[in-house]
N, C-alpha and C positions, 0 to 999 in steps of 0.2 A: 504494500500500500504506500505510493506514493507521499509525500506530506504528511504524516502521520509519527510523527515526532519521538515517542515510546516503543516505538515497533507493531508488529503484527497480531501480535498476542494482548493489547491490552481488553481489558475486559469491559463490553458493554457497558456505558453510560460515565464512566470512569472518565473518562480523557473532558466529557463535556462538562458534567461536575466538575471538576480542578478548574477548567479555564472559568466557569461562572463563579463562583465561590473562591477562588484563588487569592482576590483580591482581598476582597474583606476577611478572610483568611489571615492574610498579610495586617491588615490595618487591625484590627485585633491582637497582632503577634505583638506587632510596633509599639501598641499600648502599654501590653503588659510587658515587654522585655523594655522598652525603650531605646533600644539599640537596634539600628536597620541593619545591621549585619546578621545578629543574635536571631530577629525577626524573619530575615530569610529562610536561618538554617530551621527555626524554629519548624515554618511553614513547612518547607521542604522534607523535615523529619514528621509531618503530619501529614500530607498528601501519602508519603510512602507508606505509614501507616494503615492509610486509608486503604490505598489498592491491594497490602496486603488483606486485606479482611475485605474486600470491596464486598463479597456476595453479604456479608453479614449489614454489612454500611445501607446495601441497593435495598436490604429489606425494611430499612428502620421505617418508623413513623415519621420521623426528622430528622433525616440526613444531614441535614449543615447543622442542626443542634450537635449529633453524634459527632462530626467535625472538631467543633466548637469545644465541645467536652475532651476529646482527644488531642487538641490542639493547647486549653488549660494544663491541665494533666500533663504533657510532658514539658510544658515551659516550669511546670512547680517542679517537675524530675529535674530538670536537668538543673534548677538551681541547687539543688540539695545534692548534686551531682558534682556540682561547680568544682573545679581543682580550687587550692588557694592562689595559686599563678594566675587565675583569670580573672580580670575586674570589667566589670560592666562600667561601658561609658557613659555616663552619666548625664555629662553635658552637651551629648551631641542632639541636635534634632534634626528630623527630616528637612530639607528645602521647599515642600508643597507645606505651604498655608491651606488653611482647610478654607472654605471658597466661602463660607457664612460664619458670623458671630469674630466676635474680638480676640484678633492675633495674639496680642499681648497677654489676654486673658488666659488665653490656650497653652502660651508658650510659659509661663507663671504656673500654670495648672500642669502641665508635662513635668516640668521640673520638679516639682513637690510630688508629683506621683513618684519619679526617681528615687525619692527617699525614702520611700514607703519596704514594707520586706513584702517576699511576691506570693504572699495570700492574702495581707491585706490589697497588695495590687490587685489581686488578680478580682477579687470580690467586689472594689469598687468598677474596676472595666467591666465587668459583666453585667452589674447592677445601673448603673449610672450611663457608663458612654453607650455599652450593647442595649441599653434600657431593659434588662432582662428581669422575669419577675422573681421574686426569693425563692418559689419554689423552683425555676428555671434555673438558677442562681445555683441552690443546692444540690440539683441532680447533677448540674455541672462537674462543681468541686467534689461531688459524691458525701455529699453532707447535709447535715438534719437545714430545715429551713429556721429553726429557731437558732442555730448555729450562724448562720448567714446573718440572722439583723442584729445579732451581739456583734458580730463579727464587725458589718457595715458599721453601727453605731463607732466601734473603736477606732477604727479604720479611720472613718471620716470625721474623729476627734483630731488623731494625728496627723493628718493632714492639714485640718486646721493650723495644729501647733508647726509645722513643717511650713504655711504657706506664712506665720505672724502675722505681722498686722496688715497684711492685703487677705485674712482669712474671710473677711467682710463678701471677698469674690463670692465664696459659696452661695452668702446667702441672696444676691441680687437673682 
């Protein structure tokens, strides 16, 4: 098969999932890792994920959910993973401005996520930027949903504390 990028064998619906979902995929990873490098690998170790198990994936009720949760999941792995040799950069951010709402705001808000440790990240990206609801939230992180609003609560204390006195941002 001519153009077909993975070869001959990829498995039904597989190749057109990754290119739909790929992206936001990506903008999710970028979230909770904050590093576009981290974020690639992240994706890339989640697509392979996928096609490994695709027939289990093609069956779900929510496939970009089942994604989404596979895609968590191994960004919390691979910190808990992390060598001591590796440090996440911190200060970089993407070059695309998000195309609505205040740059400043976003780029203040990215950095204070930075500080955060990656279950409180990962709990506010889900809840807040994914707008996912607690119990979506939980079945993600594979966790009770009363888990999730203590979680969010502290979460989005220390952030507070992380963002000082522009913590004001949240509440506008």
């Amino acid at each position: 098969m001519i153009g077909k990028p993975w070869g001959s064998d990829v498995p039904d619906g597989f190749e057109e999932f990754a290119y739909a979902r790929g992206r936001r995929l990506f903008r999710t990873a970028l979230l909770l890792a904050g590093d576009w490098h981290l974020a690639e690998d992240l994706t890339q170790a989640t697509l392979a994920k996928l096609f490994a198990s695709w027939a289990k994936v093609r069956r779900a009720e929510h496939p970009e959910a089942y994604a989404r949760s596979v895609l968590v999941r191994t960004y919390l792995s691979h910190h808990r993973l992390r060598r001591s040799a590796e440090r996440p950069a911190v200060g970089e951010l993407p070059d695309v401005v998000a195309p609505q709402g205040d740059p400043e705001l976003r780029v203040t808000l990215l950095a204070a996520l930075g500080e955060l440790g990656p279950r409180d990240r990962a709990v506010l990206v889900l809840r807040y930027w994914e707008d996912r609801s607690v119990e979506e939230t939980a079945a993600e992180l594979n966790t009770s949903p009363g888990a999730v609003r203590s979680q969010c609560l502290r979460a989005l204390a220390r952030l507070r504390e992380a963002l000082g006195p522009q913590s004001d941002l949240l509440r506008a």
